[in-house]
Structures are given as structure tokens and as C-alpha cells.
N, C-alpha and C positions, 0 to 999 in steps of 0.2 A: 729396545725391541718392542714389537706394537703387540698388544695383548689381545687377547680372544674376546670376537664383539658378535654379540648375536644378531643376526639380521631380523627387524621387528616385520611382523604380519607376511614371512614370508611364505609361507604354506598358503596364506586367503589369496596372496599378490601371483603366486606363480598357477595357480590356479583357477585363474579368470583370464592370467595372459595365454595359458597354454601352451609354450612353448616343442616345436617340434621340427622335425628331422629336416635341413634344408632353410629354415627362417634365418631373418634377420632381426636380433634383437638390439638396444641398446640400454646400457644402464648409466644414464647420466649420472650417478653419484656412485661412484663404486666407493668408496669407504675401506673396508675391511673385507670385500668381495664378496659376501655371501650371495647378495641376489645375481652378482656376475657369472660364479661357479653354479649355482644351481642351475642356470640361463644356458650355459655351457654342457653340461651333463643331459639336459632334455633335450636340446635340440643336437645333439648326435646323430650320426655322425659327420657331419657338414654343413652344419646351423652356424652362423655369424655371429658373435656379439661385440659390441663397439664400449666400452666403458671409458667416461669421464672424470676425470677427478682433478682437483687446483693443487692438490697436495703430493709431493714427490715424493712423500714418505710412502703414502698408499700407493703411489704406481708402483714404487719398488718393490714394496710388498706383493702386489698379486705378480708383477713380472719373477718374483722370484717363486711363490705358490704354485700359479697356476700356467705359465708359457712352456715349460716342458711338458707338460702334462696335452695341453691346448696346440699350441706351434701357432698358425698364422687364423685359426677360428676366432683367435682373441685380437682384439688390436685395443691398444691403452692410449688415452690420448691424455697428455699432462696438460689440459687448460679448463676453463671457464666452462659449463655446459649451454651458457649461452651463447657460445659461435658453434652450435651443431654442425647449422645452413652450412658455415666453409668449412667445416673437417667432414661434411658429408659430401659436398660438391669433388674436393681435392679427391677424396677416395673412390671418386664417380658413383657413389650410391645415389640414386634416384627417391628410393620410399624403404622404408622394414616394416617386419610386422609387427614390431612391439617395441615399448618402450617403460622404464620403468625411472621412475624418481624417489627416492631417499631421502627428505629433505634433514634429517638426523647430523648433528656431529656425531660422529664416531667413538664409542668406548677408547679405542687407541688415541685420538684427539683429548678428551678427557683424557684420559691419564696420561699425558704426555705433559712437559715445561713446559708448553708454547702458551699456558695462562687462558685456555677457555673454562676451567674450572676455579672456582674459589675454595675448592676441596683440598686444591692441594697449592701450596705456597711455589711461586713462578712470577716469572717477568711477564708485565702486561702486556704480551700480544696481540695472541689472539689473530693471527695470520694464516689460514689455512694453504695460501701461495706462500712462501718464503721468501720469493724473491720481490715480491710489492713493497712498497716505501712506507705504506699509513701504518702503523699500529695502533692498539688500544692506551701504549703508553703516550704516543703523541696526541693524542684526543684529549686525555684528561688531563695532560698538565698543558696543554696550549690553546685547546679550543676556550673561545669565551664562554661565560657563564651562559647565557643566553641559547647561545648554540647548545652545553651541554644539556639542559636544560629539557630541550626541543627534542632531540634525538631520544633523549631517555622517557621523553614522554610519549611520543610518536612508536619507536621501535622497540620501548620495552613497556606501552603502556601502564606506564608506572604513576600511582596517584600524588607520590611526594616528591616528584621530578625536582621541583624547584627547589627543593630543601635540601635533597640530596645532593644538585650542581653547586649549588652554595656555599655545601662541607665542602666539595671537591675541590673549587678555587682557595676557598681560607687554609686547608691542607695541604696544599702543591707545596712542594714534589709528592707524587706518590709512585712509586715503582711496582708494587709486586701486588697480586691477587689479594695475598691475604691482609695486606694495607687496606688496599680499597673496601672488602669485603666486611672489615671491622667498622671502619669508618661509616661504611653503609647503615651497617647496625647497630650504631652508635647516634644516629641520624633518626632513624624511619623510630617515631614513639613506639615503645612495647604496648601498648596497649592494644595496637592492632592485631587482629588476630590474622594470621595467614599459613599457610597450609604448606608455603616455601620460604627458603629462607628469605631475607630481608633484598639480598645483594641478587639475587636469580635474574628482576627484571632489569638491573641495570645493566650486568654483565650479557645479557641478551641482545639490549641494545648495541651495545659497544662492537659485539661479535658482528652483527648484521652490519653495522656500518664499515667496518675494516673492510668486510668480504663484499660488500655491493651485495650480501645475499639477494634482497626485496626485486631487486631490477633485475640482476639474471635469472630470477626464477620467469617472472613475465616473459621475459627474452626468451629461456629458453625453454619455456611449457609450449608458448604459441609455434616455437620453430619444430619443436617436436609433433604436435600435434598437423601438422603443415608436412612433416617426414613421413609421416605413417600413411601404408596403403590402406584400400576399402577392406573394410572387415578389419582394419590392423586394431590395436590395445595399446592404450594409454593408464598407468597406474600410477600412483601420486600417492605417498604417504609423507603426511606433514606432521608438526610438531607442535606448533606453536598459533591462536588465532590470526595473526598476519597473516602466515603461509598458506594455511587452509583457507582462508578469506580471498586469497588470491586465484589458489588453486579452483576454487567452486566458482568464482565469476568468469574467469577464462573458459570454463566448461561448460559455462550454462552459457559466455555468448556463443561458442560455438556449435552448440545444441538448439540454440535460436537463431541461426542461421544456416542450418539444416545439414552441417557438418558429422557433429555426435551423434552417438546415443549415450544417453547415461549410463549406466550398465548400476548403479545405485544409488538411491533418491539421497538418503541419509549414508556419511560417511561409516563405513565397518571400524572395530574398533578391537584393541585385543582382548585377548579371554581374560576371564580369572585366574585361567592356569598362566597362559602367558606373562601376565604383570607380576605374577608372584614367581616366577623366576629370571623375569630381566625387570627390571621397574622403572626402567628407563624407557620401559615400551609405553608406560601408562594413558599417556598424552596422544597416541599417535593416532592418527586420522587415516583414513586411505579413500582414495575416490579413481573411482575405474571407468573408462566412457570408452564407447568403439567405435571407429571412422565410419561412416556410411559410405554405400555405394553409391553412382552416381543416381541410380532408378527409385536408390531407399532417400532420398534427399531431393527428390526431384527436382536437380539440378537441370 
């Protein structure tokens, strides 16, 4: 059963998109639905919202939450948010007015066996689709050292990548989270001080490369931003420096070529009361930009 997730920054987020009576919204990560149902409630009573998700746990989830309630306002799509362009083409939508992005694993991800956590003992997944071939356990006991290496230094900016690839091949087989995660901290010298556990940036990496995260986001920031009408809203809350790194150059080139507006120079960030009741929100970034028209962009 998927357990109760709080949606981070979503009062600042629905609050800059505006949502109302007749729009078309999208939530490319629907998760555990909160920004989807909130999305759904404001734009009453004939507002659209389009939500994506790779995981058929979370479609099933809001198909069973929210489609009685909703009926055909919600439409769920089970793939990648980086083929927007053709589930937006197929459903003949032209442009909406808002869009929102989650870039977060989910509480229910986290506590689920699929192994995105080293909190709790699980097989190396880490597959947000179920039905894809890579695992996280095919990486570490097959990829070369070198490759691992690369990957955990690149996508989990990790400073003892090569120390930790090292343990990894002299340790093969390693099966479950909590192998790798001891292993890890068995690895990285104590004397480092850090603020997270040992295993955080590796298991970071390994997530991103299962799920192609880094390249569907670009994929699918640019095609959303490309979907949204004049005056429409674009919202992005990220997680981790990749994503945000990603997220602010996509906006700023097209704020530099007379696309955007920024709607906020520096990323919003959550409150003190927020982290002290989800602390999972701690990390989270938001960046909100809005379509110009064609006069405001003097196209």
C-alpha cells in the first residue's frame, strides 16, 4: 500500500501557477498526486489536468483516489514525461496554461522494496518503470570498474567515486541496499565529516542512471516549456544540484531568447515550519518562469 507523501512547496507552487476554472494544467510527475488533486480542485469546474508518471504503482494509485471524484478532467498517462510533444499531439492539445514538475522520488517510492532507499533492506533496483530491463543491481555487479567509477562521480558527485567502484568490483555479488550501503561505509574514511550518510551520493547516482532521469528532464522541461501558451507557467521543483543546474540553464536560455520571464531570480526554498514537518523537503529548489507573448518578446 503507498503511504502518505506530502507534496513539497505546494502552497508557493500553486500559487504563482494560479490555477482556474476552464485551464489546462499538467503535472508531469504526479507521484502520490498532491500537486495533481490540488490542480484539479482549483480549476473547477472544467479545468484539465494531464499527469505523468513511469510508475504504475502511482497511476493506480490516483486512478483509484482521484477518477471517481475527477471522471474525464484527469487524464493519467503511464510513461516518461519526456514524450509530452506525442501524448500531447495524440490528445490534440495544442498549448495549456500551466505546468508543473516534481523532480522528488516519492515517500511511497522510498518506503517501498523497489531499493531507492538504504533505509530499508531491498533488492537493488531502483526502477521507477517496472517493466525496463537496467537495474541498479545490473550496474553494480556488471558494469566495469571504470564505468562505475564515472557514473558515481558524474551523477552522484561523489569525492571517493573511485574508492567506492573499487569496494564494489572486489565485493561482487552484491544484492540488496543494505549490502551496498554498509559496504559504502565501510569504504568512504570516518574522518570525513558529512551531513549525509556515506551511501546517499552513490545511491543517487545509480537511481539517475536506471531511470535516464538527467536526459528526460532536458527532454522534457524544453517540450513543456515549448506546450505552454502566452502568459502560461512553468514550475520546477528540484532536489538535488544536477537537476537545479539543469533546470536554471534551460530557463535562462530561454529567457535569453525572449521566450520567459523569470518569475524568480534566486530559487524559493521551504520554510522552517515546512522542513520541520517533512524533511525531505529540506533540499528542494523551485524556479517558476512565464511564457511571454508574442509583443512581450518582440518576436
Amino acid at each position: 500500500m503507498l503511504m502518505k507523501h506530502k507534496s513539497v512547496l505546494l502552497k508557493e507552487t500553486i500559487t504563482t501557477l494560479q490555477p482556474r476554472n476552464g485551464g489546462i494544467y499538467i503535472d508531469m510527475t504526479l507521484g502520490a498526486a498532491g500537486h495533481t488533486e490540488k490542480l484539479l480542485k482549483l480549476s473547477s469546474p472544467s479545468g484539465i489536468v494531464i499527469a505523468f508518471d513511469k510508475d504504475q504503482d502511482a497511476i493506480k494509485h490516483a486512478q483509484e483516489k482521484l477518477k471517481e471524484t475527477y471522471g474525464d478532467r484527469l487524464i493519467l498517462i503511464n510513461d516518461d514525461y519526456a514524450n509530452i510533444k506525442e501524448h500531447l499531439r495524440r490528445l490534440e492539445i495544442d498549448e495549456v496554461d500551466g505546468v508543473i514538475m516534481d523532480l522528488g522520488v516519492s515517500l511511497d517510492q522510498l518506503k517501498s522494496d523497489r531499493g531507492f532507499s538504504f533505509n530499508i533492506d531491498a533488492p537493488l533496483d531502483m526502477r521507477m518503470d517496472k517493466n525496463k530491463p537496467l537495474t541498479a543491481e545490473k550496474i553494480v555487479n556488471h558494469w566495469d570498474m571504470e564505468e562505475l567509477e564515472r557514473i558515481i562521480r558524474l551523477y552522484g558527485e561523489e569525492n571517493f567515486a573511485r574508492r567506492i567502484a573499487k569496494a564494489i568490483v572486489k565485493n561482487r555479488p552484491i544484492h540488496t541496499t543494505k549490502e551496498l550501503a554498509e559496504l559504502i561505509e565501510l569504504t568512504v574514511p570516518r574522518s570525513v565529516s558529512r551531513r549525509i550518510h556515506p551511501a546517499t551520493r552513490t545511491f543517487q547516482a545509480l537511481r539517475i542512471v536506471v531511470n535516464d532521469e538527467l536526459e528526460s528532464l532536458q527532454k522534457g522541461l524544453k517540450g513543456a516549456i515549448e506546450a505552454l501558451k502566452e502568459n502560461g507557467i512553468i514550475c520546477a521543483i528540484s532536489f538535488h544540484s544536477l537537476e537545479d543546474r539543469i533546470v536554471k540553464n534551460i530557463l535562462r536560455d530561454y529567457k535569453q531568447k525572449g521566450v520567459l520571464r523569470l518569475l524568480n531570480k534566486k530559487p524559493i526554498r521551504p520554510t522552517p515550519q515546512e522542513v520541520k514537518s517533512n524533511k525531505h523537503s529540506r533540499s528542494a529548489k523551485l524556479r517558476c518562469a512565464l511564457k511571454l507573448t508574442r509583443e512581450d518578446s518582440n518576436v
